[in-house]
N, C-alpha and C positions, 0 to 999 in steps of 0.2 A: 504494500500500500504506500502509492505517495505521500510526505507528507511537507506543509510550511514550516521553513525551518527559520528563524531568525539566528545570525550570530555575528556576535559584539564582539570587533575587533579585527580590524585585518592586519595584524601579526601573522607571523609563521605558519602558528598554531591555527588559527583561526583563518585564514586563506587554505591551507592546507586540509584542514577541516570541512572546510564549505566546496572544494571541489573533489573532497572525498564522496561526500554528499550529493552532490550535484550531478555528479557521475552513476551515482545508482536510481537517478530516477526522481530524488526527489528536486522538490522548489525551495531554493537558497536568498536570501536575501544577506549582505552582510555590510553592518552600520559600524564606521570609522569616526572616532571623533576628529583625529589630525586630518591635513591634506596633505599629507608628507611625501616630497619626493624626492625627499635628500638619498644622498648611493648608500650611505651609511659605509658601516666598515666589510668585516669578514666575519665567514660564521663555518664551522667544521660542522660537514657531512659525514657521519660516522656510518660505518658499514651497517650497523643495527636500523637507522633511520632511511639509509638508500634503500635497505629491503623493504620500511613502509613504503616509501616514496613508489617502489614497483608494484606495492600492493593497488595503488592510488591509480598508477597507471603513469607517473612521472617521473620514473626515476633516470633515466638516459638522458632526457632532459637535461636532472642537476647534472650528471654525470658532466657531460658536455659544456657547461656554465664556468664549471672550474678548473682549479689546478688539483694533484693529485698527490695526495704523502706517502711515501710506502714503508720507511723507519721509524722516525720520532726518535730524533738523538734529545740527549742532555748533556748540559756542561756546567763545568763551572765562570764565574765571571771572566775566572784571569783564560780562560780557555781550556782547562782539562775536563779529560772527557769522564762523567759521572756514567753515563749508559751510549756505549756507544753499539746499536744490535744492527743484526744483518740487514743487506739491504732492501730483502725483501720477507723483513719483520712483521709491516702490517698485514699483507696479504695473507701472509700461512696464516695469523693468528685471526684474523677477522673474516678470511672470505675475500676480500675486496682492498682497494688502497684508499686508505680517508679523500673525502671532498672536500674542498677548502674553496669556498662562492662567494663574490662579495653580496652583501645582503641584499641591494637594488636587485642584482640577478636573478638572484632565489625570488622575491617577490615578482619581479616581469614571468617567470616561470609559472610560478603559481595563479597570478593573474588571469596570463593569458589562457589558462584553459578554463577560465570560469565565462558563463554567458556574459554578454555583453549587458553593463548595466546591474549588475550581480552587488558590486560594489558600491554601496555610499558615503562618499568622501565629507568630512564636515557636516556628521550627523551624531551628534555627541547624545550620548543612551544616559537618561536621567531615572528613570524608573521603569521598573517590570512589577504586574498584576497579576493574579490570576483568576479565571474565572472559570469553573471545569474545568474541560478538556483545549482551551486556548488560553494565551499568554497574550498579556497586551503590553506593547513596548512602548512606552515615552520619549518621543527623542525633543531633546530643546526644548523640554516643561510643553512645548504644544500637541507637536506631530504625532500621531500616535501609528507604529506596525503593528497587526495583529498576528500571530503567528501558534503553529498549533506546540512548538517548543521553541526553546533557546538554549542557544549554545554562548556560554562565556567566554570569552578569549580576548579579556580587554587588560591583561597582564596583572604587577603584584599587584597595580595600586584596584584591581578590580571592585567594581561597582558590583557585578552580580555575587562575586563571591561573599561579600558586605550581607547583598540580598538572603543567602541563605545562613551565611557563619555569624554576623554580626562585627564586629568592630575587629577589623583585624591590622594592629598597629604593626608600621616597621621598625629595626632595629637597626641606626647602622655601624656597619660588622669590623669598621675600625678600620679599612682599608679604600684605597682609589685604585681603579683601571682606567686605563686611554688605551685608547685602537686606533688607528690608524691604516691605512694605504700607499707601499712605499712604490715606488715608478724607478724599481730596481728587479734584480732576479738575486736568488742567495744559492750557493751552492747545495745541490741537492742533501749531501749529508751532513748539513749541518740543520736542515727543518726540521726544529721541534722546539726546546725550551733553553735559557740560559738562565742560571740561577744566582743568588748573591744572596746576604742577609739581611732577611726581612723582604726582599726584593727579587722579583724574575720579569722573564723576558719568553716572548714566543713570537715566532718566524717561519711562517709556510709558506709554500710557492702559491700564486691567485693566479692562474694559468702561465701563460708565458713568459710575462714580461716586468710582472708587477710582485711585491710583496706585502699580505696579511701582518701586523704585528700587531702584538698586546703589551703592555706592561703592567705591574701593580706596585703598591707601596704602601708603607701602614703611614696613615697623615692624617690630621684633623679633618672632623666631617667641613665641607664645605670650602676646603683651603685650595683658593685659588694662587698663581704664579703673576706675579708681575709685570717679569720680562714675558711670558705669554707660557701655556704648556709646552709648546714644542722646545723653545727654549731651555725651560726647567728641564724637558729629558735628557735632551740633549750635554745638559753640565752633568747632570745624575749618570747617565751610562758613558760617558767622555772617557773613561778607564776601561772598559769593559771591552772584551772580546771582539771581535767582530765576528758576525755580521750587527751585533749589535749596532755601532756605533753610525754603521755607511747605510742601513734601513731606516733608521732615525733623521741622519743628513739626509734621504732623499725623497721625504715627507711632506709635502706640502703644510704650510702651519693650517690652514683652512681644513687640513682634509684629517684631524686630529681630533677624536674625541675623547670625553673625560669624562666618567663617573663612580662619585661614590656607590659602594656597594651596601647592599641592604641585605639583612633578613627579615623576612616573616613568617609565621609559622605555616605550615601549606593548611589549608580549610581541613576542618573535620568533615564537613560537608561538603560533598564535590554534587552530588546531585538531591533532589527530591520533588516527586510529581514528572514536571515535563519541562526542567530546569538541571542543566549540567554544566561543570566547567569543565577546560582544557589549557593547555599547557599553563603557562606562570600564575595562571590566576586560580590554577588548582592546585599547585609546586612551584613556588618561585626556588630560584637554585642556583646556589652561585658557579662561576663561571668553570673552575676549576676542572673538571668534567670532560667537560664540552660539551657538555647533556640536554643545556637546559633547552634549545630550539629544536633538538633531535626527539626528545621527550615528547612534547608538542607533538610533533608529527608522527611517531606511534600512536599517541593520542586519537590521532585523524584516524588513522586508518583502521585500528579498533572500533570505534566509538561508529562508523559507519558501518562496520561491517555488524557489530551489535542491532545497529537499528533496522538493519536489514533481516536478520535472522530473528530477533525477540518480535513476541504476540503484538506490544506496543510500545511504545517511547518510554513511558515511565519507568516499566521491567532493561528494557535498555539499555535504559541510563543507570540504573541501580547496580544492574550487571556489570556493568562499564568499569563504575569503584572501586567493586569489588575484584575486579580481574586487576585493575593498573594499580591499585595502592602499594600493595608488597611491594613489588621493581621500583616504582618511582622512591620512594618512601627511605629504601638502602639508595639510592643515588643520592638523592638531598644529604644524606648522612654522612655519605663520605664525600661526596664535595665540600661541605662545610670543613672537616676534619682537616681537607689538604688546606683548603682556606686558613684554618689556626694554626697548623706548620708554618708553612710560609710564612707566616706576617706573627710569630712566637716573638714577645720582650723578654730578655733584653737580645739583639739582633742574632747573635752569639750560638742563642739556642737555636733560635734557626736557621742557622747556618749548621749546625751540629747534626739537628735531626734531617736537613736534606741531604749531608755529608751520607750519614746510617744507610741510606736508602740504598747505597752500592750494596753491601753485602747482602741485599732479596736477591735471589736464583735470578737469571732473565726468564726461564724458564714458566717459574713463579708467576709472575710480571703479569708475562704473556697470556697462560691461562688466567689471571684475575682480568686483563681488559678485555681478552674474548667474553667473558661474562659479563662484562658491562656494553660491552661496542661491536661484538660480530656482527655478522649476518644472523645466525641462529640465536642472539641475544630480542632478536623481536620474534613475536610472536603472535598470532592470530587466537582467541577462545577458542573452543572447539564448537 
């Protein structure tokens, strides 16, 4: 059975969502508060998530969008190597080679296979109702969608998750990241992470020509730079290894973002009646991972594939939480956990516990990220 789907957010999660959707039949609608068409930065396509994405029917798509990992080295600042594995480490262990897309990408991807008009840009979601078996949506205190469910996917600061959990305050986690876009290429085996105390670095190819980076650092919430971010990194990693230093020089300062990192706690409620949430606004998660957009997108391909086989929406959706809580629930956990390594006071200590990390087996390693990131790490209910 067809059905009206309302959902809030065209993220990841929620584009990926609505053309999960949209592809088996049913009628999507999906209301954006931003009109955003900034390129944004990068976002790792893990083999776990390309499998949804083939579920979806997109995954060659992202395949095609990006550049590709197939190691993930680690270093130290001054340049020795902490994990330096084969060169075709990710593939045995996951299935596939990580995607690395910049995010504009990933969205034109996802866009373009939604109908035309599918999308409403500058339609900010104020309130949701219920009445039976339909949900009436408020957008801009006037307009109202009615719809016979909703899907949430308007991130942490979620409105619907509010709707079902009540106040769900942030916390934030004592650290900053900036991403960026370098108009460089970095030698294939050195894409993955460069480490320091208190402080790392990450570096993957964006296809051809271009380089992904991240950085973090523990610093007062809100603490802006001066002389501008680009500059502040630029003095901050000036020691540091390269490719650090020549990814950073070939940055544009415009094309440099920054933000504080938050926790919240994921909702106890992801769904009730003919109301569900998806990716961050059911699991916000920090970055550590690389889970948190990947997450999302099992999200999609689940969460449709439920609506498809359950009696009705509401069983669905109740399904839904019950199948993704476990998986999601250990990822937020150990995300968070790399998160207080890294960024341990006094600097010392963590520098000490990412030092530790050499003597894990690689072996070790490998079976724990197949378990978070293969192909065979997503999975369909039965």
């Amino acid at each position: 059975m067809a059905h009206d789907i309302a959902v809030i957010g065209a993220g990841i999660a929620g584009l990926a969502t609505a053309v999960a959707l949209q592809r088996r039949g049913h009628s999507v609608c999906v209301l954006e508060e931003r009109a955003d068409t900034s390129p944004g930065a990068g976002i790792s396509i893990w083999p776990n998530a390309l499998a949804a994405l083939d579920a979806i029917g997109l995954g060659d798509a992202v395949r095609d969008a990006g550049g590709r990992v197939t190691a993930g080295a680690m270093r130290w600042r001054d340049g020795t190597w902490l994990r330096r594995p084969s060169a075709e480490r990710m593939v045995k262990a996951l299935g596939e080679p990580l995607v690395v897309v910049q995010r504009s990408a990933l969205r034109d991807v996802l866009t373009s296979a939604l109908q035309p008009g599918t999308v409403r840009y500058e339609a900010p979601v104020t309130g949701l109702s219920s009445h039976g078996d339909r949900v009436t949506v408020t957008v801009s205190g006037a307009t109202t969608v009615q719809a016979d469910a909703v899907v949430g996917a308007d991130g942490i600061h979620s409105m619907v998750a509010r709707h079902l959990n009540g106040p769900l305050p942030l916390r934030y986690a004592g650290y900053t990241a900036w991403r960026g876009v370098a108009e460089c290429v970095v030698d294939p085996d050195l894409a993955g992470e460069t480490m320091g105390p208190g402080m790392e670095a990450g570096h993957v190819p964006l296809g051809a020509d271009r380089t992904y980076w991240f950085a973090t650092e523990r610093l007062s919430e809100g603490h802006r730079s001066p002389q501008g971010e680009l500059a502040y990194l630029l003095d901050k990693f000036a020691e540091w290894a390269d490719p650090v230093p020549a990814v950073l020089a070939a940055t544009p300062p415009e094309a440099v973002l920054r933000n504080d990192l938050y926790d919240r706690d994921g909702a106890r409620h992801w769904a009730r009646d003919n109301v569900v949430l998806v990716g961050d606004a059911a699991h916000p998660m920090r970055p550590h991972l690389g889970q948190g957009g990947c997450q999302g997108i099992e999200d999609a391909a689940v969460l449709a594939h439920l609506v498809d086989v359950a009696p009705d929406l509401t069983t669905a959706f109740a399904r839904f939480e019950v199948f993704r809580k476990p998986r999601v629930r250990r990822l937020v956990r150990e995300s968070r956990l790399i998160g207080r390594v890294v960024n341990l006071r006094p600097a010392a200590l963590s520098a000490a516990a990412t030092r530790v990390t050499v003597v894990v087996p690689e072996a070790v390693l490998t079976w724990h990220l197949g378990k978070i990131a293969a192909r065979s790490a997503f999975q369909l209910p039965d």
